[in-house]
Structures are given as structure tokens and as C-alpha cells.
C-alpha positions in Angstrom: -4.4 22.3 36.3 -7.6 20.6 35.3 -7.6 16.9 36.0 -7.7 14.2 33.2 -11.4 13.6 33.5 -12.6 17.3 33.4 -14.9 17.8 31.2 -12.4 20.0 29.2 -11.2 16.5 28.1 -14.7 15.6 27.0 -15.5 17.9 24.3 -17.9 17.2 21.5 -16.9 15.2 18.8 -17.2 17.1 15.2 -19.9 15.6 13.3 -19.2 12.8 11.1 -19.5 14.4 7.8 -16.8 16.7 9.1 -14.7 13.9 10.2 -15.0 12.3 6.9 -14.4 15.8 5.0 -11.0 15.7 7.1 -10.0 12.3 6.7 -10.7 12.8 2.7 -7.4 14.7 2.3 -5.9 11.5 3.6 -7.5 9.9 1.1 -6.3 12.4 -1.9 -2.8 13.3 -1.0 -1.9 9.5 -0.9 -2.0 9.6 -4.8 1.1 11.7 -4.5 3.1 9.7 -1.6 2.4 6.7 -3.1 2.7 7.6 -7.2 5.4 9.9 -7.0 7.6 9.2 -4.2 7.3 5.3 -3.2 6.0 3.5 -6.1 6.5 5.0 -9.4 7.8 8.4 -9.9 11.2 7.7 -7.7 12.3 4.2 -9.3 11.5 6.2 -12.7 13.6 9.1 -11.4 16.6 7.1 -10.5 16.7 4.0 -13.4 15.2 6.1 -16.5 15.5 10.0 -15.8 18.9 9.5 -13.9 19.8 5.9 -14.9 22.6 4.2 -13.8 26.0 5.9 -14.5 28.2 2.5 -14.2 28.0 3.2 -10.3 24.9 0.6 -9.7 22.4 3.7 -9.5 24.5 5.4 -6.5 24.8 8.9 -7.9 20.6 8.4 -8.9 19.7 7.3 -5.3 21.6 9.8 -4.2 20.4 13.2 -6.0 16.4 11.2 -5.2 17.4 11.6 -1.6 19.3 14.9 -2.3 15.8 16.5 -3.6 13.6 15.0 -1.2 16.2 16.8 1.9 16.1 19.7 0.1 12.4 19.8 0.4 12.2 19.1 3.8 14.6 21.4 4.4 12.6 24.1 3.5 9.4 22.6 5.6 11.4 22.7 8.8 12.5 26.5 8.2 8.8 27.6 7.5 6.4 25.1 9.0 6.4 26.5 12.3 5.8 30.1 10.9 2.7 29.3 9.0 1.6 27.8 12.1 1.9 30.8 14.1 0.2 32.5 11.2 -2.7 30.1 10.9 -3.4 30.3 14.5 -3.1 33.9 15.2 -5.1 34.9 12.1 -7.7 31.8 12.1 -6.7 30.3 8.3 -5.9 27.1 8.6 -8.0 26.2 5.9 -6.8 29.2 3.7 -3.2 28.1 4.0 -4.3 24.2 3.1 -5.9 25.2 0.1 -3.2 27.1 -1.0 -0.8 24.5 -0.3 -3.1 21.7 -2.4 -3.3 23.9 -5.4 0.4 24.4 -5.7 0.8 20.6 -4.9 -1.6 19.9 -8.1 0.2 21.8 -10.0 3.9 21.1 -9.7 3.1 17.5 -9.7 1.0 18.1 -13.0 4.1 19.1 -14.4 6.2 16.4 -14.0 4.8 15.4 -17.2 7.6 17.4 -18.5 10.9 15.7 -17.5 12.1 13.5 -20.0 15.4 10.9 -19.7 18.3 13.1 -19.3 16.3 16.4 -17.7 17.6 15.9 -14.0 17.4 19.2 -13.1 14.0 19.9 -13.8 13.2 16.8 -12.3 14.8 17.2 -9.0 13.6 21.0 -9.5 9.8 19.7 -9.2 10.3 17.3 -6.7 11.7 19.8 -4.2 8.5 22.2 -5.2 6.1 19.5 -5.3 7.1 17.6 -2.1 7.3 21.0 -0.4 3.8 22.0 -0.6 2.6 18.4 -0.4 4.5 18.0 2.6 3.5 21.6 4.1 -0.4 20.4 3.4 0.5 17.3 5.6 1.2 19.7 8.6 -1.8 22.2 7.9 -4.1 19.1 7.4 -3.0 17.4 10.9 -3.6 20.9 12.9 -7.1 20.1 12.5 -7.5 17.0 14.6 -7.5 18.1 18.0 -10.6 19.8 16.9 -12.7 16.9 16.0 -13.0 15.0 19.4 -11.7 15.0 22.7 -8.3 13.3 23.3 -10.0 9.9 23.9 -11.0 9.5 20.7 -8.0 11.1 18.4 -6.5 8.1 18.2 -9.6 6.3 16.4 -10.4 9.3 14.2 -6.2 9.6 13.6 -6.4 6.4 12.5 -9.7 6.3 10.6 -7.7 8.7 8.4 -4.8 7.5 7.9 -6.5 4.2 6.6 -8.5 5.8 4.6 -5.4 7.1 2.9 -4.3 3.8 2.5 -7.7 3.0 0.9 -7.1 6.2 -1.7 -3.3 5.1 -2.0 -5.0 1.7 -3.2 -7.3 2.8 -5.4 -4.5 5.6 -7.3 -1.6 3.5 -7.2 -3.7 0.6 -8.3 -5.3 2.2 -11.2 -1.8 3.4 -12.1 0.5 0.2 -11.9 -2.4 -1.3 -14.4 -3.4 1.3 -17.0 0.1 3.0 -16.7 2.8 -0.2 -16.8 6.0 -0.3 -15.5 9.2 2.5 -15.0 11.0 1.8 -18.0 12.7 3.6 -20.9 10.5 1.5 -23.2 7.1 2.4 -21.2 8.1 5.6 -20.7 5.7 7.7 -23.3 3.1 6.2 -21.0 4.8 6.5 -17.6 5.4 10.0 -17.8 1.7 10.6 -17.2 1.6 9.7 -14.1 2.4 13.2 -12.2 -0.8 14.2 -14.1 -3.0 11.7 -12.9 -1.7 11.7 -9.3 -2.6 15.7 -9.5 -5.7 14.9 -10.9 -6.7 12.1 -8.2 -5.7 14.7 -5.3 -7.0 17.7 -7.2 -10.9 16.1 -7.1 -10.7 13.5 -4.2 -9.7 16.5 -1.5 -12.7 18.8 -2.5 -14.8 17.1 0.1 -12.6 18.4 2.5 -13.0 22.2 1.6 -17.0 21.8 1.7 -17.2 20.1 5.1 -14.1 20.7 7.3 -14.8 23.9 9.6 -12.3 26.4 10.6 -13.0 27.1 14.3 -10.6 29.5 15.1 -11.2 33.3 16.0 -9.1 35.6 13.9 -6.8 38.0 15.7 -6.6 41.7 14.5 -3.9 42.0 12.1 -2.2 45.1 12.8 1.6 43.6 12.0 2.7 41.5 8.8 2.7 38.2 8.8 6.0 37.9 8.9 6.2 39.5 12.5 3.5 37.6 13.5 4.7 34.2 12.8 8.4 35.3 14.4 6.6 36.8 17.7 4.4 34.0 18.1 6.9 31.3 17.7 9.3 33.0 19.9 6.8 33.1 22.6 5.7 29.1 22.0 9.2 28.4 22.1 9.7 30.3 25.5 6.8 28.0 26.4 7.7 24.6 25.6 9.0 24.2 29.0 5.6 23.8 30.0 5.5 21.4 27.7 8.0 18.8 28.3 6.6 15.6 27.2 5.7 17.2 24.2 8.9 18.1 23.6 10.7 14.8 24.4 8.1 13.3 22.5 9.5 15.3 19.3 12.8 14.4 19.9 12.0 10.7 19.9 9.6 11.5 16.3 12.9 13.1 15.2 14.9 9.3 15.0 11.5 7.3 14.3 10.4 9.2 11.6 14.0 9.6 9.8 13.5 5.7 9.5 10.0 6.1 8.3 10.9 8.5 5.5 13.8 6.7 4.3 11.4 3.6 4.2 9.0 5.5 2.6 12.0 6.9 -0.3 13.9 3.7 -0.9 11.6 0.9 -0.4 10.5 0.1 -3.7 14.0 1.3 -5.4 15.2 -1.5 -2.8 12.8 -4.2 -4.5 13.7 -3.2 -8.2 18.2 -2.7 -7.2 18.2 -5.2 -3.7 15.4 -7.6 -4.9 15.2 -7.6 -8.2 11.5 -8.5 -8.4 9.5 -8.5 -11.4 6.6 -5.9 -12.2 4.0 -8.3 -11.1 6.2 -9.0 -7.5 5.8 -5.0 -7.8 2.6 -4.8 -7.8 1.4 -7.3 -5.4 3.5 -6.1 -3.2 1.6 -2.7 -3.7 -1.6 -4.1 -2.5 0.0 -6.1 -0.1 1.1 -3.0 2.3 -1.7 -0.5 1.5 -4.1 -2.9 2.7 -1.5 -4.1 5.4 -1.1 -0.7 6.5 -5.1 0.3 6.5 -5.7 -2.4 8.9 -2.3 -1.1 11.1 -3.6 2.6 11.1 -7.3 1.2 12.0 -6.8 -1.4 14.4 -3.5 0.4 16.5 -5.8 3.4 16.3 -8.6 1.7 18.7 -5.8 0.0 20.8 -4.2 3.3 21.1 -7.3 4.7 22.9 -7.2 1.7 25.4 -3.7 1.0 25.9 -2.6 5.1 25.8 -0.8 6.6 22.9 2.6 6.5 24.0 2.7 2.7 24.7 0.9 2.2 21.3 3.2 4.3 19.7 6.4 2.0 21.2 5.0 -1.0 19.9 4.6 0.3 16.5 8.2 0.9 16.9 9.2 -2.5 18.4 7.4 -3.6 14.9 9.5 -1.4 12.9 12.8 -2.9 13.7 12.0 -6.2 13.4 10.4 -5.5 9.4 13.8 -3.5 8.9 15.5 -6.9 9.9 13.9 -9.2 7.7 14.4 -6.5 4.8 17.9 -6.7 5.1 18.6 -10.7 5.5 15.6 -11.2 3.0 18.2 -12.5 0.2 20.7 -14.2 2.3 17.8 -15.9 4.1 16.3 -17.2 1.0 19.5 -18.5 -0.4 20.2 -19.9 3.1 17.0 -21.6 3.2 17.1 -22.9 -0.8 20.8 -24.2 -0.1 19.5 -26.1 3.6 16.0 -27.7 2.6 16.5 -27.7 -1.2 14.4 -25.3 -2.3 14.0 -23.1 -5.1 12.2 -20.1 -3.9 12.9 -16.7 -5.1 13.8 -13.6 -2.8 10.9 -11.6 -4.1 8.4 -13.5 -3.2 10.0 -13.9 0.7 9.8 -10.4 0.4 6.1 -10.0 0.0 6.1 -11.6 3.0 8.2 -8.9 4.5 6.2 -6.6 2.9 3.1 -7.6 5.4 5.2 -6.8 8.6 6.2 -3.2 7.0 2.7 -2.6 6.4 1.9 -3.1 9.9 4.1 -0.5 10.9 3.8 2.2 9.0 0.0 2.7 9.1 0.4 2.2 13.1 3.5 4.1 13.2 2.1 7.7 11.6 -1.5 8.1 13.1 0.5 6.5 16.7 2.7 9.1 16.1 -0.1 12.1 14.7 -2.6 11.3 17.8 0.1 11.7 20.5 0.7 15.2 19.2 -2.9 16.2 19.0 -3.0 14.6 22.4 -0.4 16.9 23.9 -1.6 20.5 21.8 -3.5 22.7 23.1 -6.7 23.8 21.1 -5.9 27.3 20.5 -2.3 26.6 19.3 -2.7 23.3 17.5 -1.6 24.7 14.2 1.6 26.4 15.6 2.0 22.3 17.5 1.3 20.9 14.7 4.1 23.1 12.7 6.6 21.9 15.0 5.6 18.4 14.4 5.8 18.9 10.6 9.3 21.1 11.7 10.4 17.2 13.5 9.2 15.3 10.6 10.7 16.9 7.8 14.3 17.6 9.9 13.8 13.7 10.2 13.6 13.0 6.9 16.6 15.7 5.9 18.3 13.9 8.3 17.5 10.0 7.6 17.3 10.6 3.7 20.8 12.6 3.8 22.6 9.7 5.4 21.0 6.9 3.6 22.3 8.7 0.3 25.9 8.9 1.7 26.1 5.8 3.3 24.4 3.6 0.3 27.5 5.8 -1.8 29.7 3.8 0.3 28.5 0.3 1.0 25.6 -0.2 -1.2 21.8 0.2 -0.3 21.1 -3.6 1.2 23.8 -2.9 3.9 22.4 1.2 4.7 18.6 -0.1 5.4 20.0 -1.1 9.1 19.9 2.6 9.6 16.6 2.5 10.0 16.1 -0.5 12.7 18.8 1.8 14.9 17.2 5.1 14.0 13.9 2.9 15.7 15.8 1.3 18.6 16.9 5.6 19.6 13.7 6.5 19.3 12.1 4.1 21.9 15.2 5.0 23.9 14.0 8.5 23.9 10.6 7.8 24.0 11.0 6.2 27.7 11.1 9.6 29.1 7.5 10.3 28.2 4.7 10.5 30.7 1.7 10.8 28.7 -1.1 11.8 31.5 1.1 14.9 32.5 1.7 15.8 29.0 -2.1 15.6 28.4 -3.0 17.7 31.7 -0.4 20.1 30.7 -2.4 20.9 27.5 -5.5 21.5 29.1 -4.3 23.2 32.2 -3.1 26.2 29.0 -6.2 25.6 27.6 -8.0 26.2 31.0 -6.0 29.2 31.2 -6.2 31.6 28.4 
């Protein structure tokens, strides 16, 4: 086993255009996070193309979240696979650009669903959020690449800002040229699956130019379907070696089944919960893609000087207490109105709110993305990396699923305190992590084949 300081550990960091090429699909596929399944595109699904049925938008929330599981559903089967794939065969890069194009283009056609066409709306969802989700996990393979484990945190969170930065700059555009999800607005509305393909479709081209694929291609000899199935066996044979890892993904499991219900509902929770005017909407926009920028930036250097794992369970610790204040966000404001005689309005408490949540989910995904490259070794990073897309995804068929059932039966305010337990497990979990043996343990395979 090499030690922690070998000079394995220390390998060469890419060079900066290449980091930059990488960190630009960040920066491009936070038009479609952002436009189509936080900000705009979801509270349109469920008030205009769904609409409230007399139920207070319950069966709408609930076919959203029933789309968006179905989608991960289908990244947890085949993640892993294409891993295996992308590894063995050196294509990476192949299987990103594939998985952009078909992003551009379902999301392109969400032009097409009108009020009343649920089925082809939930129908592009699942596509869409399938191949944008599948990019996510082909993009992320490529950062144990660009610098030695020292420094993934910085460069994990140098992209995951910048993404907040393109999120910013979309979304922005959108909220002001665009308007608001309404039935009224809607002639203009419905454009923005066009746009959000359009922003990703130009904005990610630096990182086909720049971004290197590394890997030396195996002889094919077999399909890729044996491929993937062989290789996969084998890496599951030897996660054993891997134990931190593994614990490690358990604990992602819970956190990011809070992160992706978050990440779904928050802004159907300002418009249903809140009731906050577009303007409220809006500024609370800014407020967390700036919020979260400085998060993924500034936890990304503390992560390389603290370690990842304690980083990535104070990013956690923030978490539950911005799930808190969501939920007692009205009650406090009527609290404090009724006890100092006041007449502020529970939207704008809840931009305050909106700062904390900020905080944690920029620290919260590149925490969670630089553990992983941490613990992977080089040579099977994409086939890592699948599983990690593998815990993500099952975590948000699994938060997403019972945030629709359980907001069917008591109503969305109450069904957010998922998330603060889903947070509270995960740190739980996350105890059982030692991070020096999990990074030694990637290098000793690395040292070895």
C-alpha cells in the first residue's frame, strides 16, 4: 500500500484550460437543473400543464415527482454499465457527448406540451432528465484526472460554482425576458425548454475542444453489453477493498434523497407553501445561485484543509438546520408579527432562508463529488463514478417517491421535515468513514495494476 504522501498522490495537475473546459459543462447543464426542474419548467408543470384538480396541486406534485423517479430509475439500472463501458473501452468523452445531444434535444422539445398534455410532458421529463442526469455521472468521472486528491476539492468546487455562475446567467435571462409560469404567460413560457437547450447546447462546446480523454482503450473482442456486466461484476466483487467508499455511498444515498427533493420542490414550495410573488421569485433566484457559488468555492478550499469527509458533515449539519427554518418559516413570521407587532410577510423571511439553503447545496454536491474522486481509483473512475450516479439517482427515486406520497397525505409544508431526517441518517452513516484509509486504498489498486 503506498503511503498518503507517495508521490502517486502528487500527480500533475491538468492544465488550466482543461480544468476550465471541464468545469464549463458545469456551467451549461445548470440551464437545465435550474430552468426545467427547480425554477420554471416544474411550477409550470404542476399549476399550468397539470393544474390543480381541487386537491391543492397534490395529484400535480405528485406525477412531477413520479417522472423525475422514473428517470432516475433508469440512471441507477444503467449508470454503472456505461461506466464499465467507458473505462474498459476509453470513451468517456464519446458517451458525454452523446448524452448532451440527446439532453438538447428532448429539452428542446418541451416546446411542445401545452395545458392539458401530461403525458407528453411527464414523457420528456423522464427522457430529458435521463440523459441530463447520465451526463452528470460521465462529466464527474473526469475529475480524478485533473489533479491529485489534494486539490479535487478546489477544482470540484471551482466547478460546481461556476455552474452556479451559468445557472445565474440562464435562469436570470429567463425569469426577465420569459415572465412568470402562468396560463396567461404561457405563449411565452413554453419557450423556455428551447432556450435552456440552446444555453447548454453552445456553453458545453468548450468542454469537447479542451477536456482530454486519457484512458487506453481495451480490445473489444465482446459487446458492450458483456463488457459492462463482466466488469461490474468484478468491481462489485471488489468493493470490499473499498469499504469507505462504500459506506461513503450509503450515507450519499440519505443526503442526497434530501438534496433532490430540495432541488424538485423548492420553488413549488415558495409559489403552494409561501405564496410569494414573481419578484420574491426571482430574488430569491439570485439569492441562492450566488449563495451557493460562494458555498461550492469556499467549502471547496476548506475541504482541502480540513479533509473531505469532515467538510462534507458540516455541509450536512447546514442542511438540517435550512430544512428547519423552511418549515416554521410561516408560523415564525406570524409568531413574530402577532409578538412585536409587525407586519412582515413570510416571503420575504424566506429569502432569508433562502441564503442558508444556498450555503448547503453548493457545499453539499462538490463535498460530496470530491470525496468520491478522492476514494476512485484512476483507471476505474468512470465505473466509481457510475456507482455514485447509481447512489444519487436511487436517492432521488427514493426521496422524490416519498415526498410525493407523503405531501398526498399531509400536505407539502409538513413532508419537507423529510429532508432534515434524511440529513441527520446520513451523518449517522457517515461516522463510519475513515477518509486516509479510503484514500490509501485507491492508490494501493492504482499502485497495483
Amino acid at each position: 500500500m503506498l503511503p498518503a504522501n507517495s508521490a502517486k498522490d502528487e500527480t500533475t495537475h491538468a492544465s488550466r484550460r482543461e480544468i476550465f473546459g471541464w468545469a464549463m459543462f458545469d456551467f451549461a447543464n445548470q440551464a437545465y437543473t435550474l430552468l426545467i426542474i427547480t425554477v420554471v419548467f416544474g411550477e409550470l408543470f404542476t399549476t399550468v400543464i397539470v393544474g390543480d384538480r381541487g386537491d391543492g396541486f397534490r395529484l400535480a406534485n405528485f406525477l412531477w415527482s413520479l417522472a423525475l423517479a422514473l428517470s432516475y430509475l433508469m440512471v441507477v439500472i444503467t449508470a454503472p454499465l456505461c461506466g464499465a463501458v467507458m473505462d474498459y473501452r476509453a470513451e468517456k468523452k464519446r458517451f458525454l457527448f452523446i448524452s448532451y445531444l440527446a439532453t438538447v434535444a428532448t429539452t428542446a422539445m418541451l416546446y411542445f406540451v401545452e395545458p392539458g398534455y401530461v403525458v407528453v410532458g411527464l414523457l420528456l421529463i423522464v427522457l430529458s432528465n435521463y440523459a441530463y442526469s447520465m451526463g452528470e455521472s460521465f462529466i464527474a468521472a473526469f475529475l480524478p484526472e485533473l489533479g491529485p486528491p489534494s486539490s479535487l476539492g478546489k477544482i470540484s468546487g471551482f466547478g460546481w460554482a461556476l455552474g452556479y455562475i451559468g445557472g445565474l446567467f440562464s435562469a436570470g435571462f429567463t425569469l426577465v425576458v420569459l415572465g412568470e409560469a402562468t396560463v396567461e404567460n404561457f405563449e411565452r413560457i413554453r419557450w423556455v425548454g428551447p432556450f435552456a437547450a440552446g444555453f447548454f447546447l453552445v456553453a458545453a462546446l468548450p468542454t469537447f475542444f479542451w477536456l482530454k480523454e486519457r484512458g487506453v482503450p481495451q480490445p473489444r473482442g465482446v459487446s458492450y453489453y458483456r463488457i459492462a456486466l463482466e466488469r461490474v461484476q468484478v468491481t462489485f466483487n471488489e468493493l470490499r477493498h473499498f469499504k469507505d467508499l462504500t459506506v461513503f455511498l450509503a450515507s450519499l444515498l440519505f443526503s442526497m434523497a434530501g438534496v433532490y427533493i430540495i432541488i424538485a420542490f423548492a420553488f413549488i414550495y415558495g409559489a403552494q407553501v409561501i405564496g410569494w410573488e414573481e419578484s420574491v421569485r426571482n430574488i430569491m433566484f439570485i439569492i441562492v445561485q450566488i449563495t451557493a457559488a460562494v458555498g461550492a468555492l469556499g467549502f471547496g478550499f476548506l475541504q482541502d484543509k480540513l479533509g473531505a469527509k469532515r467538510t462534507y458533515q458540516m455541509t450536512l449539519a447546514l442542511w438540517v438546520l435550512a430544512i428547519l427554518s423552511i418549515w416554521v418559516t410561516p408560523e415564525l413570521t406570524g409568531w413574530v408579527n402577532n409578538r412585536f407587532a409587525l407586519e412582515w410577510e413570510a416571503q420575504y423571511v424566506f429569502l432569508v432562508v433562502g441564503c442558508l439553503a444556498g450555503l448547503s447545496l453548493g457545499s453539499s454536491q462538490s463535498a460530496s463529488r470530491a470525496l468520491v474522486g478522492v476514494f476512485s481509483p484512476l483507471k476505474k473512475s468512470a465505473e466509481f463514478f457510475g456507482f455514485w450516479g447509481l447512489a444519487n439517482k436511487l436517492a432521488g427515486v427514493f426521496g422524490i417517491v416519498m415526498l410525493g406520497v407523503l405531501q398526498t397525505l399531509v400536505g407539502l409544508q409538513a413532508s419537507i421535515l423529510l429532508c432534515a431526517a434524511l440529513f441527520i441518517i446520513a451523518m449517522l452513516i457517515c461516522a463510519g468513514v475513515n477518509e486516509q484509509r479510503g484514500r490509501d486504498a485507491a492508490l494501493a489498486w492504482n499502485s497495483n495494476v
